[in-house]
N, C-alpha and C positions, 0 to 999 in steps of 0.2 A: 566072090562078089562083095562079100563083108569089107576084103582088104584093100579092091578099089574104091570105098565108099568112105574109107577112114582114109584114103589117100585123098582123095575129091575134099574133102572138110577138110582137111590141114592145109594142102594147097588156096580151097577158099580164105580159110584164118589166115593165112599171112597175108593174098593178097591185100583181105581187108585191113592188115597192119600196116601195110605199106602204105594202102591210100590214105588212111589216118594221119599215116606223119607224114606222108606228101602235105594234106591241109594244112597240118598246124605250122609245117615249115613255111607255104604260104601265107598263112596267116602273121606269123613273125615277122616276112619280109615285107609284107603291108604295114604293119607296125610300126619297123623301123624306118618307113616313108614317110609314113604320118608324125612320129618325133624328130625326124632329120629333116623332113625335105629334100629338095635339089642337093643339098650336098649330104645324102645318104651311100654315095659311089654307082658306079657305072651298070655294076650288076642290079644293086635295086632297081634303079630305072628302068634297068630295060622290062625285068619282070614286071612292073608296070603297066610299062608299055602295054605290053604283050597280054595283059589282064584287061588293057583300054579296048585295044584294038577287036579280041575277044568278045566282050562287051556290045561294041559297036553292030559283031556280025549278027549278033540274037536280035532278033527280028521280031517281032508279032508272032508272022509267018511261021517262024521257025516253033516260037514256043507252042502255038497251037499244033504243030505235029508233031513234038514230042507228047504233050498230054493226050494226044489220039493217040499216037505208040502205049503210052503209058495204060493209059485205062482199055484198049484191046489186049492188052497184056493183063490186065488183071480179072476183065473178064473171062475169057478163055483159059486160064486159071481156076478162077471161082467155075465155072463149068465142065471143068475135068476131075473136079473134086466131088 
């Protein structure tokens, strides 16, 4: 049980490595939006895009039932401890 438990933590660490440089690589290609502009190329734009359009779907709606997800979640937590 020890050595699936040291597997589950390594497997977590990288994923969280991964989504870390997923951001900051996001974050660079906004960057370079924001110092270029329209003439940044084809690929920033779209990612962009794709960040606008993103944007557009979060709703009210939506945010209020992730923060109900969220805080059901950390109650039933706090209550299993």
């Amino acid at each position: 049980m020890n050595r699936f438990s040291d597997l589950m933590s390594s497997v977590q660490r990288v994923f969280r490595q991964v989504t870390e440089t997923g951001f900051v690589f996001l974050g660079f290609v906004v960057l370079v939006y924001l110092l270029l502009g329209e003439h940044s190329g084809d690929f920033v734009i779209s990612v962009i895009a794709n960040i606008s359009v993103l944007v557009n779907v979060i709703t009210p709606q939506v945010l209020g039932a992730v923060g109900l997800g969220l805080a059901l979640i950390v109650l039933t937590k706090n209550r299993s401890e």
